[in-house]
C-alpha positions, -999 to +999 in steps of 0.1 A: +313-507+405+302-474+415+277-488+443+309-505+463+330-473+454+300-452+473+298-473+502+342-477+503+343-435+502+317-432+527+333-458+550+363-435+546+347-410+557+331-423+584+294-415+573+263-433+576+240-436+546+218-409+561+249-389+569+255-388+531+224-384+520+218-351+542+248-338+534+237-345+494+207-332+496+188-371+490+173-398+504+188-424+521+169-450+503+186-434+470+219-443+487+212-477+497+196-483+464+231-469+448+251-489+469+230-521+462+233-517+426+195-514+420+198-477+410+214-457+383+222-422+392+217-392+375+247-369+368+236-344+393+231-368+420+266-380+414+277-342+413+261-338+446+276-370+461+311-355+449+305-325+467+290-344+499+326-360+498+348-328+491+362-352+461+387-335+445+409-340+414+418-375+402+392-387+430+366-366+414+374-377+379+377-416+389+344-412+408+327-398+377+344-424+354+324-452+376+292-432+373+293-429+333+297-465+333+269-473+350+249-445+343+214-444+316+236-432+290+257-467+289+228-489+289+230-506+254+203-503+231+178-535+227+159-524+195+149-559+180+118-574+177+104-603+198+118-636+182+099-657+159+078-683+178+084-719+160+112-705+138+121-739+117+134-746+085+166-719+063+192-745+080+213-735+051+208-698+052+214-703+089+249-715+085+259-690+054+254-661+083+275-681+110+302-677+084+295-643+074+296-637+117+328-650+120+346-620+093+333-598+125+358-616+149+388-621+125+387-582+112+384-599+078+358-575+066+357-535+079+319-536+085+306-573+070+269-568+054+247-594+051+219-585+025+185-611+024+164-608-005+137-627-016+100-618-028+074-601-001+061-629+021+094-653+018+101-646+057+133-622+053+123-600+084+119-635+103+152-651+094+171-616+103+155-608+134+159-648+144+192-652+137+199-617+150+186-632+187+206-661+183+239-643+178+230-605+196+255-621+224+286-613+201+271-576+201+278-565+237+269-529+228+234-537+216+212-539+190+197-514+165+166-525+142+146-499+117+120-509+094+125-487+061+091-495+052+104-492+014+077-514-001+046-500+026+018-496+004+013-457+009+047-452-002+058-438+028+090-454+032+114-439+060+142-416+051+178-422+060+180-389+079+150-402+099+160-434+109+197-421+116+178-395+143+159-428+157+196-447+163+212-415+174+184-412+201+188-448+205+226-443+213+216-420+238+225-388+218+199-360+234+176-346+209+194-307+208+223-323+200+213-343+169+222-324+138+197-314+109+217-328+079+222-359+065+260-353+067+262-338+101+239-373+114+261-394+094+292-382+109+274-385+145+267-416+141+298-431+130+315-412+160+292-430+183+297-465+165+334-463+168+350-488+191+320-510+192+306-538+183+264-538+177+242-554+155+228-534+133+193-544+111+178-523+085+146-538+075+125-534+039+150-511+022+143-502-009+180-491-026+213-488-017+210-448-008+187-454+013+208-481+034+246-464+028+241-433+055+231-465+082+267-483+080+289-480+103+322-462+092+348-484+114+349-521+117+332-544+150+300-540+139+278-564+116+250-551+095+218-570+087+196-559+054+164-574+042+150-563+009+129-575-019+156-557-040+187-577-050+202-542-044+230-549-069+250-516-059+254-526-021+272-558-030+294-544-054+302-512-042+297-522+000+307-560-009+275-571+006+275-606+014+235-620-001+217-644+011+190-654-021+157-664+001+132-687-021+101-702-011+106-730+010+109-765-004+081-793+008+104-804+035+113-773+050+074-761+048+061-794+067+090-783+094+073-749+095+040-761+099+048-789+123+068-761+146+038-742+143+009-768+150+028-792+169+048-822+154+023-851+168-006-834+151+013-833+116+019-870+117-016-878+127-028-866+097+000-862+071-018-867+043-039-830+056-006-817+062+011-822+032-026-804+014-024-774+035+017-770+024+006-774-010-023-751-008+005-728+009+029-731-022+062-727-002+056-688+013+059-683+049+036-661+051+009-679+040+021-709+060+018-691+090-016-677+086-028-708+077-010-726+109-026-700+130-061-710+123-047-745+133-035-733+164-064-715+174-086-743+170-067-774+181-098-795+181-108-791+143-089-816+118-061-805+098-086-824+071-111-799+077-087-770+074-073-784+040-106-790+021-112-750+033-085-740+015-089-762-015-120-743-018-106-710-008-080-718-039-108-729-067-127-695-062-098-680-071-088-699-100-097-673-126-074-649-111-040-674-110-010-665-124+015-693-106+026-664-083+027-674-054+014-641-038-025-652-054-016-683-030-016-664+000-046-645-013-066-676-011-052-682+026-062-647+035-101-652+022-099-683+037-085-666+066-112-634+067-142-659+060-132-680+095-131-642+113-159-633+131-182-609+112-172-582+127-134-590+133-136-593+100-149-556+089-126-541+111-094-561+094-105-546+062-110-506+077-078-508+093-065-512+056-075-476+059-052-466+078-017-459+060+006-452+096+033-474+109+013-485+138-021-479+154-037-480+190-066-488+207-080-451+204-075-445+169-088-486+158-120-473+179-125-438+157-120-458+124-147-482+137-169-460+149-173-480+184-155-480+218-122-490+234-139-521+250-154-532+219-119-534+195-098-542+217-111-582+216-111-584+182-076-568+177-064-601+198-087-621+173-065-607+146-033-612+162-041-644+172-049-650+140-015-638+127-032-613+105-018-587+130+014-582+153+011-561+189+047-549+185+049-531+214+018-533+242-011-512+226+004-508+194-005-531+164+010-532+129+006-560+098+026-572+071+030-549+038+007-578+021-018-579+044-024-545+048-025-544+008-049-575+015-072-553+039-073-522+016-081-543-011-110-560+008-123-523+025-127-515-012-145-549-025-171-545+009-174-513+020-187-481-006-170-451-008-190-430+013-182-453+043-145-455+035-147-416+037-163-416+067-137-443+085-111-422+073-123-390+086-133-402+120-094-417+121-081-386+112-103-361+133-090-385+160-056-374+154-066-339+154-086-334+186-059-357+205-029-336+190-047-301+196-057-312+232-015-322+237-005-293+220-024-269+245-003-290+275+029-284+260+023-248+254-008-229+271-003-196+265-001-202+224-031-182+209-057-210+201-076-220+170-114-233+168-118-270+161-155-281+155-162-305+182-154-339+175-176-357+155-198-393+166-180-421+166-143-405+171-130-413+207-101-390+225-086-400+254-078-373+279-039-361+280-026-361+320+003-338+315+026-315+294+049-351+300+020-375+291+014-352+257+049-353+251+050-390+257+019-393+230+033-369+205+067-390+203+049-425+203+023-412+174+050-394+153+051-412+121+015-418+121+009-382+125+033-374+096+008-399+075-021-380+090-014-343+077-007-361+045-039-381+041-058-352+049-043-334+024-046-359+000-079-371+011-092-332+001-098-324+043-077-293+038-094-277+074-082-306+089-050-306+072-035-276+081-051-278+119-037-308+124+000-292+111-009-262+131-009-285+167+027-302+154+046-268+153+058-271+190+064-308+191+086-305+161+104-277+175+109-287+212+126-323+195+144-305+165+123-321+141+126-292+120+123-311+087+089-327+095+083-292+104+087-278+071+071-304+057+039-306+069+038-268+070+043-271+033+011-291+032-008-268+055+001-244+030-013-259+002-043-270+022-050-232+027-045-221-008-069-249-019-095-235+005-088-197-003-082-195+038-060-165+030-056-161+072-041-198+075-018-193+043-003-165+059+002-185+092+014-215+066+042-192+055+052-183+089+052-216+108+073-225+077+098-198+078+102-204+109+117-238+107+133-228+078+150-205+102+159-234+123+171-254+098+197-228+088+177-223+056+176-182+061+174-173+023+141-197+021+135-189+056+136-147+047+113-156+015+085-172+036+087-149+061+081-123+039+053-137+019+034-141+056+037-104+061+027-092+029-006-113+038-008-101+076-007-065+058-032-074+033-056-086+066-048-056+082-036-086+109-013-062+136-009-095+158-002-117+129+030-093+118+040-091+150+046-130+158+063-126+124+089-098+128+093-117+161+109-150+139+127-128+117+144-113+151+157-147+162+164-151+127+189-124+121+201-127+160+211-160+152+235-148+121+245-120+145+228-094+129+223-078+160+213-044+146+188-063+124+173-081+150+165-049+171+148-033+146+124-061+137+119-073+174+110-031+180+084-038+155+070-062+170+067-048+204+048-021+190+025-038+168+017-062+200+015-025+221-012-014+196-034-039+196-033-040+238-016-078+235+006-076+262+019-105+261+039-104+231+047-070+237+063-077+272+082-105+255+091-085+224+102-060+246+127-079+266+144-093+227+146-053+225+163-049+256+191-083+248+196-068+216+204-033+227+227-050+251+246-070+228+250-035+208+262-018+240+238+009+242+231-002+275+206+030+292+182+019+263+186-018+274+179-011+305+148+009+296+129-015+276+135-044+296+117-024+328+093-016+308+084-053+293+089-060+334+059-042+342+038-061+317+049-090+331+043-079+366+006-068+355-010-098+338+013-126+360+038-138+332+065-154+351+082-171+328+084-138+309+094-121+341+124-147+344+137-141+311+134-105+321+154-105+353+183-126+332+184-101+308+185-072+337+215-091+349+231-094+317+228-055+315+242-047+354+271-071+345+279-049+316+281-017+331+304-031+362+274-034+389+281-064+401+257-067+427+230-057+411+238-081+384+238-108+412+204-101+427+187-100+393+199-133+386+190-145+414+155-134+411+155-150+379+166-183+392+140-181+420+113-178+388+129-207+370+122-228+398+085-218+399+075-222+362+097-256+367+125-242+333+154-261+341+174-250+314+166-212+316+185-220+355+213-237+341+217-211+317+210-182+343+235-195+366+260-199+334+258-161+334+256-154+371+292-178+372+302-151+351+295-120+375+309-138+407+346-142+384+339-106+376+337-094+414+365-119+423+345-147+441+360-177+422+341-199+449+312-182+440+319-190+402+325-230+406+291-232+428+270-219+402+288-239+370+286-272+396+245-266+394+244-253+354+264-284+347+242-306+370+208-291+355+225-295+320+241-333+319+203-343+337+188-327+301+211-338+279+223-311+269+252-300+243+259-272+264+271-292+292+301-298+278+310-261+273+308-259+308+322-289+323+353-273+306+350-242+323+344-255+356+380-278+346+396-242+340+388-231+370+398-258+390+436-247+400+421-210+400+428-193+437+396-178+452+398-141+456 
């Protein structure tokens, strides 16, 4: 739609592509690829096409209307798993959620729930994600899939406020824009649900809390829950509809073996067949991992295979208890004992490893061997079905088998070893996060990590983007990191590895996993008497405290840290600290309150020659005398935390410098000076590449061309803040849009 409406208005016009794109300020091959349909636009470009066109009014607004519907935002989200390969057997399960499907299309039901229960290995996740690819075509909005990870065996089961950030993000809601309560994500979320019609799967919940903040508030959608839970409080308070899973009767487990193996192969040797179901005792699970070894070897009778089990099964004849989970415990040593020796050990370390996921990297440091090395015997495993590469690189295993594995790492390997796998794992984690954190913020006073130990392999970080990139793939697993290290008694480690989170969490508003892992760090430090890191402990904390709105906690921390900077005699260390409570009371609007602590700062930073902070500290002094009106003062500090800039080649603190000059000419009516300032800020955004400090500079420089009386003026800058701002994602975009809307019948002056 947009392409043809491109090429139309051009045609109209009488321009070429390359007409367009000079007077856009693009490629021509970004044109033709527009026109052509084989490229999405960002808002800016579409801005900038608008302008190339002198659209006006309803033109304007139509053109944009075809660009949101074709733009990255719309895409719909496509969050579920691969389908199950040989899926056979649960006809009858099947057709109970084709019913429950059709209360979606006849507004029967406001949101219909489906919940699947059945004991761990029964194949819930499979029957929901299989039937969810069968039917996703009556979802034209997408699909949203979570594992809660209720029953992982770490505990570590996913909040609702966490997986309601995942959807949001997945709904294409940009991460400053995500709220930090439960009840604000909730309400998002619904907002963004309303009007259409996804599938929606929540995977291993545990309880009916932790699923009701994930429903949708308005009916179209359809909701998918697997649980080993009945979860008797979802079906009568949510009418869930259940679907009782039980192991699979003999017929329905030869159909699972035979779409497994291969039908022919089955019949051959039926008698082998029907062994290895029996050995199998109805579970899926165990069914599968036994077809897999099957598969595998396509040349080795099924006979074979079943007198292996049968003996598998007698060893553990002490141990039965008729549940069928010792079944599949006799698969699995079956399973391990066909491994290669080596496949096998590392199946059992990775039992270690409590994340969500793991990679290549971090398999090699719990081994203790290289890249090249695991990464054939990770495809052993998955081949094997003992593990499943969800996405390329990253490989996770069933809650069972990764109890399997740490029950085996125990049985084979001695403590000292399992210590040793741990730590390698974790110092992984450490040296990868610090070396990401110093690319996502250089000029952050470092800390000393001992160098990495034999046997842990880092792989080297490209970019600020590429860390970025690693710190959002390895989240969760990081979250388990800082705790096992914590728990594991690695308390240096521990409150390191915190230490290089602190800007992830606060660039992507993870302000919760912020506190929490600073909490951690905290007790880490206290544990090792390391009264330095407790104070920076309380700091970090307070500080996303602060962020989280918290400022009663937030104050308590805060405090706390300085009492222990005092007691170091640590000038830098209060500084930083008065610093956060200056943003902290500036965010309440205690502007008075602010000045005094950032002034603090500044000359703490000024004593001990750091002039850095004190150039930085002295600009907050300069806003904050601003916002008071005692502009001559303003107007002092800020040239004087210029200078400091000037001398030791901060730029970025030099930008935020000029903006606030600007802000201060505007103030006292020198309009031209107010101008050039910002425009010497812009030309230092561009340099240190801080698109959002431009959009916000030119927010404020819109604001001095009204001022003076150049309206055009005004609508040029907001037309570049609002392009910068809709490319990031940003809430603030909207606040403009609608100023650049009142301006719109506005005369120029």
């Amino acid at each position: 739609m947009l392409g043809a409406n491109v090429r139309e208005l051009r045609q109209r016009l009488g321009l070429s592509q390359e007409d367009l794109a000079t007077k856009a300020g693009v490629d021509a091959k970004t044109i033709h690829r527009i026109e052509a349909g084989e490229s999405l636009p960002r808002p800016s470009t579409l801005r900038r096409l608008a302008d190339a066109m002198a659209l006006e009014g309803a033109d304007r607004e139509r053109f944009y209307a075809a660009g949101r519907s074709t733009s990255p935002t719309a895409l719909v989200p496509a969050q579920l798993p691969h389908d199950i390969s040989g899926f056979s057997s649960r006809a009858a399960e099947l057709a109970r959620l084709d019913d429950i499907l059709g209360s979606v299309h006849d507004g029967s039901a406001p949101t219909p729930i489906v919940l699947i229960s059945g004991t761990a290995g029964i194949g819930k996740t499979a029957l929901a994600v299989h039937w969810a690819h069968r039917v996703r075509g009556s979802f034209p909005d997408g699909q949203l899939f979570v594992n809660l990870q209720a029953f992982h065996p770490t505990g570590a089961a996913l909040t609702a406020i966490d997986a309601l950030r995942g959807f949001l993000e997945a709904l294409a809601v940009p991460a400053a824009r995500i709220p930090v309560d439960l009840a604000g994500r909730e309400a998002l979320y619904r907002s963004r649900l309303a009007g259409r019609r996804l599938l929606i799967v929540l995977d291993n919940a545990g309880h009916a809390d932790q699923v009701r903040p994930l429903l949708p508030g308005a009916p179209g959608c359809l909701v998918v829950v697997t649980s080993r839970d009945r979860l008797p409080g979802l079906v009568a308070a949510e009418g869930a509809h259940p679907v009782d899973l039980d192991l699979l009767p003999p017929e329905d487990a030869r159909e699972l073996l035979a779409g497994r193996v291969g039908a022919a192969r089955v019949v051959a040797e039926s008698g082998a067949a029907e062994e290895i179901v029996s050995a199998c005792a109805g579970l899926p699970l165990a069914l599968v991992v036994a077809a897999a070894r099957a598969v595998t070897e396509p040349d080795l009778p099924l006979a074979s295979l079943a007198a292996e089990l049968r003996d598998a099964r007698l060893g553990l004849d002490a141990f039965a208890t008729g549940d069928p989970g010792t079944d599949l415990r006799a698969v699995l040593s079956w399973s391990d004992q066909t491994l290669s020796r080596s496949t096998a050990e590392l199946f059992w370390l990775l039992g270690l490893h409590g994340g969500p996921d793991i990679d290549l990297a971090s398999t090699a440091s719990l081994a203790a061997s290289g890249i090249a090395a695991v990464r054939p015997a990770m495809h052993e495993l998955t081949r094997a079905h003992l593990l499943e590469e969800r996405s390329p690189g990253r490989f996770t295993f069933h809650d069972l088998l990764r109890a399997y594995a740490a029950d085996q790492v125990r049985v084979h390997k001695p403590e000292a070893e399992r210590v040793e796998a741990l730590g390698r794992v974790l110092h992984h984690y450490l040296h990868a996060a610090y070396a990401a954190e110093r690319l996502l913020y250089p000029q952050r006073d470092p800390i000393a990590l001992a160098p990495a130990e034999d046997g842990v392999t880092v792989l080297p970080v490209a970019d600020a983007d590429a860390a970025m990139a690693w710190f959002v793939a390895e989240h969760r697993v990081l979250l388990w990191a800082v705790s096992a290290a914590h728990d594991a008694g690695l308390d240096l480690l521990a409150w390191q590895l915190a230490w290089c989170l602190t800007t992830f969490f606060d660039r992507q508003g993870h302000w919760h996993d912020w506190a929490a892992t600073q909490r951690l760090a905290l007790s880490a430090a206290v544990r090792l008497g390391d009264r330095p890191a407790q104070a920076f402990a309380h700091r970090n904390l307070g500080l996303a405290l602060a962020s989280l709105g918290r400022h009663d906690e937030a104050a308590g921390s805060l405090s706390t840290a300085l009492v222990g900077y005092r007691e170091l005699a640590d000038d830098v260390g209060q500084a930083h600290t008065h610093n956060v409570l200056a943003g902290m009371h500036g965010r309440q609007g205690r502007h008075r309150e602010a000045l005094r602590e950032a002034l603090l700062a500044s000359d703490l930073f000024g004593a001990r020659g750091q002039r850095a902070g004190q150039a930085r500290t002295l600009n907050n002094v300069g806003w904050y005398h601003t916002l008071l009106g005692e502009y001559e003062q303003a107007l002092a500090a800020c040239r004087r935390a210029l200078a400091l800039h000037d001398q030791i080649g901060d730029r970025y603190g030099a930008a935020n410098t000029w903006d606030s000059l600007g802000l201060i000419h505007h103030q006292v009516g020198d309009y031209p000076r107010a101008e050039a300032s910002y425009e010497t800020a812009l030309g230092l955004w561009t340099e240190v590449g801080d698109r959002y400090g431009e959009a916000d500079t030119r927010r404020r420089l819109a604001d001095t061309h009204l001022a003076s009386g150049d309206v055009a003026g005004a609508r040029a800058a907001l037309r570049e803040a609002l392009a910068v701002l809709e490319d990031l994602g940003h809430p603030d975009a909207g606040e403009v849009d609608a100023k650049l809307r009142d301006l719109a019948g506005t005369v120029d002056g």
